[in-house]
VMD Tcl script that builds the backbone (N, CA, C; Angstrom):
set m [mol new atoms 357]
animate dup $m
set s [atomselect $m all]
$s set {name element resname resid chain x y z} {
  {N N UNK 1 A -16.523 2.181 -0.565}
  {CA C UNK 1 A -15.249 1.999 -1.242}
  {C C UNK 1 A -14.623 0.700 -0.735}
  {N N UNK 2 A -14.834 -0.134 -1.590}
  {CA C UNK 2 A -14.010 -1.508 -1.338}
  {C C UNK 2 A -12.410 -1.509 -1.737}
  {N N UNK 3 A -11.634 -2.417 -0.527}
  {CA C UNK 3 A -10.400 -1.884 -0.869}
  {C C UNK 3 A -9.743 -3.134 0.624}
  {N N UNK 4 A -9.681 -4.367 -0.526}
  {CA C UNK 4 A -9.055 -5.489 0.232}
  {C C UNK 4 A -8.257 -5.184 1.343}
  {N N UNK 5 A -6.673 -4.268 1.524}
  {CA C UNK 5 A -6.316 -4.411 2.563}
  {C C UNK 5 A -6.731 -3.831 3.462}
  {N N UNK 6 A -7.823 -2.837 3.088}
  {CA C UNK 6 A -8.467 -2.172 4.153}
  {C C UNK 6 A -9.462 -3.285 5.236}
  {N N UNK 7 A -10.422 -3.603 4.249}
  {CA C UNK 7 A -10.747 -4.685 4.774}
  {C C UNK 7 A -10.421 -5.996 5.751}
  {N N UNK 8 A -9.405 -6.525 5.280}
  {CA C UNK 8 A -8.587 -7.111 6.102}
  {C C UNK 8 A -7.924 -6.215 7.174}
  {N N UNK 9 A -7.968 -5.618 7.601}
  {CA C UNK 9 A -6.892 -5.076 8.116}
  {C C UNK 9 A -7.956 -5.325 9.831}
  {N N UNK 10 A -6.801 -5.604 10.654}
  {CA C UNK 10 A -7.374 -5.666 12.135}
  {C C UNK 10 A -7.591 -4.663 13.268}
  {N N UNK 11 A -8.495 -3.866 12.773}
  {CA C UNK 11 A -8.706 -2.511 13.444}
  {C C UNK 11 A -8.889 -2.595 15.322}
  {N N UNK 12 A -9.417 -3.636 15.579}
  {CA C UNK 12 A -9.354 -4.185 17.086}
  {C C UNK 12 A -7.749 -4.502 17.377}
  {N N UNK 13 A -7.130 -5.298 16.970}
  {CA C UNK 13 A -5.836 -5.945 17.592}
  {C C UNK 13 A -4.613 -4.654 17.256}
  {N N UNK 14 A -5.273 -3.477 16.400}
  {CA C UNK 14 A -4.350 -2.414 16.108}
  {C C UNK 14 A -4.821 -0.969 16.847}
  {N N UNK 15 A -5.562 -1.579 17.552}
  {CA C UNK 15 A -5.720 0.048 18.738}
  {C C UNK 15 A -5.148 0.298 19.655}
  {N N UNK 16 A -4.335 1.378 19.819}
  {CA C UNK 16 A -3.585 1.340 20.787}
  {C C UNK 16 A -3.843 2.029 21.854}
  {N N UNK 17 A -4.986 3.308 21.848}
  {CA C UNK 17 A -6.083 4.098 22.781}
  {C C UNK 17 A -7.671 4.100 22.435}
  {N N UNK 18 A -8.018 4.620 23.400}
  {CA C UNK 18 A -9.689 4.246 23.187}
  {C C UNK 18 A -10.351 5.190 24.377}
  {N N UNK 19 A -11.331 6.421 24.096}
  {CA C UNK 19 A -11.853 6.850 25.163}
  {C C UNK 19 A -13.627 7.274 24.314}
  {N N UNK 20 A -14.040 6.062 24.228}
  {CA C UNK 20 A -15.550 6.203 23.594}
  {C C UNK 20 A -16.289 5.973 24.481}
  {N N UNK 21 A -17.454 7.388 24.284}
  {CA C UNK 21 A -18.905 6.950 25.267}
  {C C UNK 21 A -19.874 7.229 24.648}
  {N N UNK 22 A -20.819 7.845 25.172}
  {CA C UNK 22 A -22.186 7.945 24.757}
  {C C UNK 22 A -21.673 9.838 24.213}
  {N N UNK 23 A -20.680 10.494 25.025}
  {CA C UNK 23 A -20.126 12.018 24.883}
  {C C UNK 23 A -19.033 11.754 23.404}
  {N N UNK 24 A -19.023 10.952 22.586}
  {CA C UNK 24 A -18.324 10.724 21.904}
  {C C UNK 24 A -17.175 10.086 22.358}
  {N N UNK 25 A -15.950 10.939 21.949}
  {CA C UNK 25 A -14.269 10.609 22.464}
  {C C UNK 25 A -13.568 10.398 21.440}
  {N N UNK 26 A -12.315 9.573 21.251}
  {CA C UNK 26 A -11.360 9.097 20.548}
  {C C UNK 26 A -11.002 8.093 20.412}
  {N N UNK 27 A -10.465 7.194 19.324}
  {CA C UNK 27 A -9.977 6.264 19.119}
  {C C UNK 27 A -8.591 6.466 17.934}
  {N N UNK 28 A -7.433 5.793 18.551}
  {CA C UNK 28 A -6.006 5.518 17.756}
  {C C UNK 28 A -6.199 4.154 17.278}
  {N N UNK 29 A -5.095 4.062 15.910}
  {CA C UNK 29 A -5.497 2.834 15.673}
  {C C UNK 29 A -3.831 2.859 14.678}
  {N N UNK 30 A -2.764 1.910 15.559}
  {CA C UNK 30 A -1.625 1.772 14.764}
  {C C UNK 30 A -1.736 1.233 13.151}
  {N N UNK 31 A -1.519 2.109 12.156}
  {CA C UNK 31 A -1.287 1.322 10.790}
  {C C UNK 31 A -0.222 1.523 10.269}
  {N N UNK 32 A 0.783 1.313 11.430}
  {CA C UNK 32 A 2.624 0.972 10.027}
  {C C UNK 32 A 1.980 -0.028 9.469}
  {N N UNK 33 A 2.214 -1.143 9.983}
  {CA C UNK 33 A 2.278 -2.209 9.337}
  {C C UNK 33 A 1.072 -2.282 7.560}
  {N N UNK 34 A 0.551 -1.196 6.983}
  {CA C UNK 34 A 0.193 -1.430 6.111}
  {C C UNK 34 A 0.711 -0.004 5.630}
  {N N UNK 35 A 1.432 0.875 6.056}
  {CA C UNK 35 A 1.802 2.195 5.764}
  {C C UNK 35 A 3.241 2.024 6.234}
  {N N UNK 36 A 4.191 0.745 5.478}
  {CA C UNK 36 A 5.756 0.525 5.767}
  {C C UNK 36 A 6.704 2.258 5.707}
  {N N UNK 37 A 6.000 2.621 4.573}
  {CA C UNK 37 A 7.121 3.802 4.337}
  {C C UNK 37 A 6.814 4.922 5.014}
  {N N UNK 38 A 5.899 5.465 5.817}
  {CA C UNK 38 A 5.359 5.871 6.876}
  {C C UNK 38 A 6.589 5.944 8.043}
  {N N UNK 39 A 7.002 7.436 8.884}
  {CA C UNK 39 A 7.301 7.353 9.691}
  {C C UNK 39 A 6.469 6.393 11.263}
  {N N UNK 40 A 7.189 5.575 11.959}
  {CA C UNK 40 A 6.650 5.275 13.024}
  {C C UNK 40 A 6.209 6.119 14.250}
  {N N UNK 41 A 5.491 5.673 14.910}
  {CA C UNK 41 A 4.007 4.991 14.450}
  {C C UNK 41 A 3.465 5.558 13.568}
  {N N UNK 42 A 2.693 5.084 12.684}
  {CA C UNK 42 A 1.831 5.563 11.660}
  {C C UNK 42 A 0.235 5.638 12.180}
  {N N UNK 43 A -0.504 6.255 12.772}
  {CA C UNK 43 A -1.486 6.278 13.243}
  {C C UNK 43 A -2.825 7.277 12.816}
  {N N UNK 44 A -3.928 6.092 12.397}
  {CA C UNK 44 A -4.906 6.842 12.397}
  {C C UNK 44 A -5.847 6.776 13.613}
  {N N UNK 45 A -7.209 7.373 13.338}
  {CA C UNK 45 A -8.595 7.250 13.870}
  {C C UNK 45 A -9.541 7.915 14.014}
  {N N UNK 46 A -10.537 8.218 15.070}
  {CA C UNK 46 A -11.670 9.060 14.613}
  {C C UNK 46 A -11.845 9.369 16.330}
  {N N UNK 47 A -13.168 9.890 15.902}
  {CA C UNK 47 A -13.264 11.018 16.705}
  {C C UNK 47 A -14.409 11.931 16.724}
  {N N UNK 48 A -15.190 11.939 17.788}
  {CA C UNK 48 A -16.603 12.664 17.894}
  {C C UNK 48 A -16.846 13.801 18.847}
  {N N UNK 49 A -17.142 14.807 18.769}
  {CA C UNK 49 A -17.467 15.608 19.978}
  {C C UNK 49 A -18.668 15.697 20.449}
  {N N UNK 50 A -18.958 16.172 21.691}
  {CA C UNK 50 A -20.467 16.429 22.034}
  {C C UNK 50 A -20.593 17.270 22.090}
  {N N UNK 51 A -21.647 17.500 21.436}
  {CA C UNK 51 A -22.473 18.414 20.967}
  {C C UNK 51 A -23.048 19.174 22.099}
  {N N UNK 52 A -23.883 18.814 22.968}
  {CA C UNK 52 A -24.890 19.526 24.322}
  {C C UNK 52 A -25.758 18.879 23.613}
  {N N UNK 53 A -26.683 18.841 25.211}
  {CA C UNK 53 A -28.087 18.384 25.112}
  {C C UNK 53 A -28.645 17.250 24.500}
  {N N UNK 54 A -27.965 16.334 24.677}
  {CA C UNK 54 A -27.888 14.844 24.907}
  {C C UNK 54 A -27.620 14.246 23.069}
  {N N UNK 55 A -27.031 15.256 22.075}
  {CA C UNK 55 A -26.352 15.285 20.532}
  {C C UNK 55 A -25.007 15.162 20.909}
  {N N UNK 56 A -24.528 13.821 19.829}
  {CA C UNK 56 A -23.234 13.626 19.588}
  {C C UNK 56 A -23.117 14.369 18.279}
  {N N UNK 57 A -22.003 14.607 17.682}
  {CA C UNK 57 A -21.620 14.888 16.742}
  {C C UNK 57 A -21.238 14.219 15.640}
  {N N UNK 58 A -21.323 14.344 14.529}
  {CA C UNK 58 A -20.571 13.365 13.381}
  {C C UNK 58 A -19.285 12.922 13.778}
  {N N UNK 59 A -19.017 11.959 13.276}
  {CA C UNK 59 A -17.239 10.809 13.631}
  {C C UNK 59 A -16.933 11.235 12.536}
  {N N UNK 60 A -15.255 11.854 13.180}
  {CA C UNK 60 A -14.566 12.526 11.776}
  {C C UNK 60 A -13.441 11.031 11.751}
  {N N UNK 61 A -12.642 10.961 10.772}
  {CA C UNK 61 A -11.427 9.938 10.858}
  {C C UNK 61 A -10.591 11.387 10.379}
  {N N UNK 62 A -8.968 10.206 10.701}
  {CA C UNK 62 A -8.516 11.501 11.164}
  {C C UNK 62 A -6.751 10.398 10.873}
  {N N UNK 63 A -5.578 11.690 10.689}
  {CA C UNK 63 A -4.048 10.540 10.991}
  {C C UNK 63 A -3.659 11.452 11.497}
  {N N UNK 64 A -2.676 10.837 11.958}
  {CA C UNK 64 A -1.093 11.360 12.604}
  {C C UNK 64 A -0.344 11.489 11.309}
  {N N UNK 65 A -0.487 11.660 10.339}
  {CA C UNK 65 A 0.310 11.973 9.188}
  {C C UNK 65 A -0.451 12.125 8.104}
  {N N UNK 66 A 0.893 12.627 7.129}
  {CA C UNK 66 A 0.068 13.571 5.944}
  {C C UNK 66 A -0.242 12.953 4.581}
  {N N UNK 67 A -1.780 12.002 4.859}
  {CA C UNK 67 A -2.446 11.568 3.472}
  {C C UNK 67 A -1.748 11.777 1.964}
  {N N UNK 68 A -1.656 13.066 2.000}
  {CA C UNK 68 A -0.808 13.429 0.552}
  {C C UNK 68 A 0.788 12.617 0.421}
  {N N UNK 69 A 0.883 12.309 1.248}
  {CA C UNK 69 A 2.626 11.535 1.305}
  {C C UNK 69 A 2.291 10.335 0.605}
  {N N UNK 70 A 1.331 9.310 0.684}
  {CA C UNK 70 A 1.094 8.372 0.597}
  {C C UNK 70 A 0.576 7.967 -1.514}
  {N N UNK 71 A 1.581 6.667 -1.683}
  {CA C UNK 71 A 1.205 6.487 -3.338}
  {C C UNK 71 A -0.575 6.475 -3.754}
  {N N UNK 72 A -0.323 6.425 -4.740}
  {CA C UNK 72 A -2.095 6.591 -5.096}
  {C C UNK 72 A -2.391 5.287 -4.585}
  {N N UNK 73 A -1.787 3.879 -4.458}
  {CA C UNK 73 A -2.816 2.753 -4.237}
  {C C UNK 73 A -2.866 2.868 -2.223}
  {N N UNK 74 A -1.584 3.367 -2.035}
  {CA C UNK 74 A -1.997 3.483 -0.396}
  {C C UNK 74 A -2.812 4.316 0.022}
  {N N UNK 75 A -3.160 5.339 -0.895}
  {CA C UNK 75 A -4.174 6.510 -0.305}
  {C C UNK 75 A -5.351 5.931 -0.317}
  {N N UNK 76 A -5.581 4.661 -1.811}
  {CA C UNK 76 A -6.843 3.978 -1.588}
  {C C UNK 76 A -7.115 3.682 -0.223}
  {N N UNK 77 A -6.329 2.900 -0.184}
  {CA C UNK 77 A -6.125 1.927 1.488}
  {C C UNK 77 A -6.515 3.160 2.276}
  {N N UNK 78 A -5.930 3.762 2.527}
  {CA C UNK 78 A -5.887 4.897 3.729}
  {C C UNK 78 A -7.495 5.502 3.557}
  {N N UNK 79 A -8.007 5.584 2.579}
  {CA C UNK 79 A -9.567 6.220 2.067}
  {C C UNK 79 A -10.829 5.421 2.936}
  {N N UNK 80 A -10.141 4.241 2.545}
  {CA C UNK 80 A -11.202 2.929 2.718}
  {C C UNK 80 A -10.996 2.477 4.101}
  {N N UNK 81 A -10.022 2.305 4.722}
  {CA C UNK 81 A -9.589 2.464 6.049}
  {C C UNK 81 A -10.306 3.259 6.824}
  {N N UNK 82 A -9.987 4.462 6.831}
  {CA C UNK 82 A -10.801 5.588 7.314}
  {C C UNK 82 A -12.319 5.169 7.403}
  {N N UNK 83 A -13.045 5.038 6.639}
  {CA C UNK 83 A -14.743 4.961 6.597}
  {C C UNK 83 A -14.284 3.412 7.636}
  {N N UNK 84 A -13.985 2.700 7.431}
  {CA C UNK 84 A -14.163 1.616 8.388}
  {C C UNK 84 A -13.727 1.622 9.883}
  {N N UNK 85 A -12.407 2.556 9.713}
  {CA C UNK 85 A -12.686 3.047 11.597}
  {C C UNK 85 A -13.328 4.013 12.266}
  {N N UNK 86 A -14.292 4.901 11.096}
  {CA C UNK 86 A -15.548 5.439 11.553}
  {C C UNK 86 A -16.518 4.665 12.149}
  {N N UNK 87 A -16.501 3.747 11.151}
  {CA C UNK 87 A -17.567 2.539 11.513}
  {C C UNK 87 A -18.073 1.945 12.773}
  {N N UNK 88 A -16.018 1.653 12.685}
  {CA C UNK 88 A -15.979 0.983 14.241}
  {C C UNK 88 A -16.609 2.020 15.444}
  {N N UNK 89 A -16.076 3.152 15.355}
  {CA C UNK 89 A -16.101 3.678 16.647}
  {C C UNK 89 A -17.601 3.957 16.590}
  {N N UNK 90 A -18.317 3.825 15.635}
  {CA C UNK 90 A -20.188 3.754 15.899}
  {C C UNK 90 A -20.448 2.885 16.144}
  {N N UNK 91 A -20.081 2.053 16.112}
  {CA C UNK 91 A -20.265 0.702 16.472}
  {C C UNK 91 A -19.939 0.564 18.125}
  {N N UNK 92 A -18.540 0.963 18.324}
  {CA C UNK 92 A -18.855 1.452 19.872}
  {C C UNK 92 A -19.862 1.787 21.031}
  {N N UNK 93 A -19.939 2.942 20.498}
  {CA C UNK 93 A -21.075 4.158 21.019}
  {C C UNK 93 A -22.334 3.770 20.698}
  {N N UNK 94 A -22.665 2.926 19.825}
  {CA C UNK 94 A -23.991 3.518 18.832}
  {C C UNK 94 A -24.465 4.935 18.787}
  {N N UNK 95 A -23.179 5.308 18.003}
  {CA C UNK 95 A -23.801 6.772 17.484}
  {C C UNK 95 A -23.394 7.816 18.672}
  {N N UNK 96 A -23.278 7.673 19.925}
  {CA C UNK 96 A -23.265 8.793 21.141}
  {C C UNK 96 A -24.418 8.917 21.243}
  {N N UNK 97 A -24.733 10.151 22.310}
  {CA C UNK 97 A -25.490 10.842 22.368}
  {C C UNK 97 A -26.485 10.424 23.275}
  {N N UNK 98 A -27.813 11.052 23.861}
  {CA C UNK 98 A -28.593 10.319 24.373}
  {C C UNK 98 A -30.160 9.961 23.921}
  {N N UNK 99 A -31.132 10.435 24.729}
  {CA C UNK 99 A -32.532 9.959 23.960}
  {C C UNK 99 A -32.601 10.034 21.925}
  {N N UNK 100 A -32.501 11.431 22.399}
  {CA C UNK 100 A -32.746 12.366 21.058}
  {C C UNK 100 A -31.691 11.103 19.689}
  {N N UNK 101 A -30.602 11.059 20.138}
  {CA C UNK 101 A -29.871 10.301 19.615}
  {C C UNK 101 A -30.329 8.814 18.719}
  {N N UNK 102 A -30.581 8.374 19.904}
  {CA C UNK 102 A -31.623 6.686 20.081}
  {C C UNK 102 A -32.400 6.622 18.818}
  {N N UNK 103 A -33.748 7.798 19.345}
  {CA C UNK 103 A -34.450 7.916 18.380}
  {C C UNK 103 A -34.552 8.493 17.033}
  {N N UNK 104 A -33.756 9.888 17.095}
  {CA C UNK 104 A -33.759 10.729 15.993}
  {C C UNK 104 A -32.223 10.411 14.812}
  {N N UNK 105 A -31.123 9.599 15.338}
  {CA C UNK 105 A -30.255 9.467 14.535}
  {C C UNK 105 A -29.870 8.137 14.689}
  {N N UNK 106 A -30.022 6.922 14.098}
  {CA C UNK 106 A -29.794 5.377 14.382}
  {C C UNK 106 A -29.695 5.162 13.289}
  {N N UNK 107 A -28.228 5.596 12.728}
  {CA C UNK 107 A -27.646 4.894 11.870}
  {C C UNK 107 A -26.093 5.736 11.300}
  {N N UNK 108 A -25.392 4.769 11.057}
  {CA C UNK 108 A -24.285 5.768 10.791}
  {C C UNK 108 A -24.223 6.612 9.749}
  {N N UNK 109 A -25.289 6.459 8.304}
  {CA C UNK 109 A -25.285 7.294 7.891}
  {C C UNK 109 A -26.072 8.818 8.310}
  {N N UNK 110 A -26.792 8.404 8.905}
  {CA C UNK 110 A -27.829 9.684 9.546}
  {C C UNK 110 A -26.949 10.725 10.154}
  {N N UNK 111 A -26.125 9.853 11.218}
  {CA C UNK 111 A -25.124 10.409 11.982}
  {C C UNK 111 A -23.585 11.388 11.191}
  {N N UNK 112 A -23.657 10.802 10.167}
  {CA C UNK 112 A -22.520 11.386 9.418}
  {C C UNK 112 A -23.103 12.593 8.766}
  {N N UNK 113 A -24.487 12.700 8.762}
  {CA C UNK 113 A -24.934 14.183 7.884}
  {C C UNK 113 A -25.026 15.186 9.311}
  {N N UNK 114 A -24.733 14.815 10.864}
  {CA C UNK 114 A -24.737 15.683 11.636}
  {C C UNK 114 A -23.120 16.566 11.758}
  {N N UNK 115 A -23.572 17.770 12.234}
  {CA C UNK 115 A -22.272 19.116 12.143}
  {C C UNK 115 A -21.271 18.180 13.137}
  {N N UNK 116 A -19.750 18.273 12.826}
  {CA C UNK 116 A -18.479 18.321 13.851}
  {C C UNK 116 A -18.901 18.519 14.842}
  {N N UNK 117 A -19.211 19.902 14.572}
  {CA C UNK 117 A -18.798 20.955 15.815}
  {C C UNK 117 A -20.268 21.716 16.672}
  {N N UNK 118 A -20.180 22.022 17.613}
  {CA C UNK 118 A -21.083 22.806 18.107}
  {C C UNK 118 A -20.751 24.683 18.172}
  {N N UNK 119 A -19.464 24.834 17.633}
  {CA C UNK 119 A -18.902 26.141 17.532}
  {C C UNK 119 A -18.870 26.208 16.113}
}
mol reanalyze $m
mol bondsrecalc $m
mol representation Tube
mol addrep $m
């Protein structure tokens, strides 16, 4: 989903936490500034759990507020946004996880057909 201000938008210079490893973790990522009518902070990001036994889990994206608030062209934004700070945080990690990981899931789409959760 292409979607200019998403694109543009500076997902590095707009993070304001970060706890990514190979066990997954979290990432925040301030977006008032493209979500004006948005209570402050307006914050999205993503987010992986571990799984056990050296499996990360799929990267969910994720806000601090409620998608449905937002006009139809900002929800674009907010849509397209989302898949790109998934991105990022694989881009992080490569993916989590360990051997099994390396070899059996190397790529973010591979990784996105794996479960959340381990419960």
């Amino acid at each position: 989903m292409k979607n200019k201000k998403a694109d543009q938008f500076d997902i590095v210079a707009h993070t304001t936490s970060g706890d990514v490893s190979y066990r997954g973790g979290s990432l925040k990522v301030d977006v008032s500034s493209l979500f004006p009518n948005l209570e402050e902070p307006a914050v999205m990001g993503a987010y992986q759990n571990y799984l056990g036994g050296g499996i990360a889990g799929a990267i969910v994206g994720a806000s601090q507020f409620n998608p449905a608030s937002l006009s139809k062209s900002d929800l674009k934004v907010f849509l397209a946004l989302k898949e790109r700070i998934k991105k990022h945080f694989y881009a992080l990690n490569h993916g989590g996880g360990d051997e099994y990981m390396v070899e059996n899931v190397n790529s973010f789409e591979q990784n996105q057909k794996l479960p959340t959760s381990g419960y």
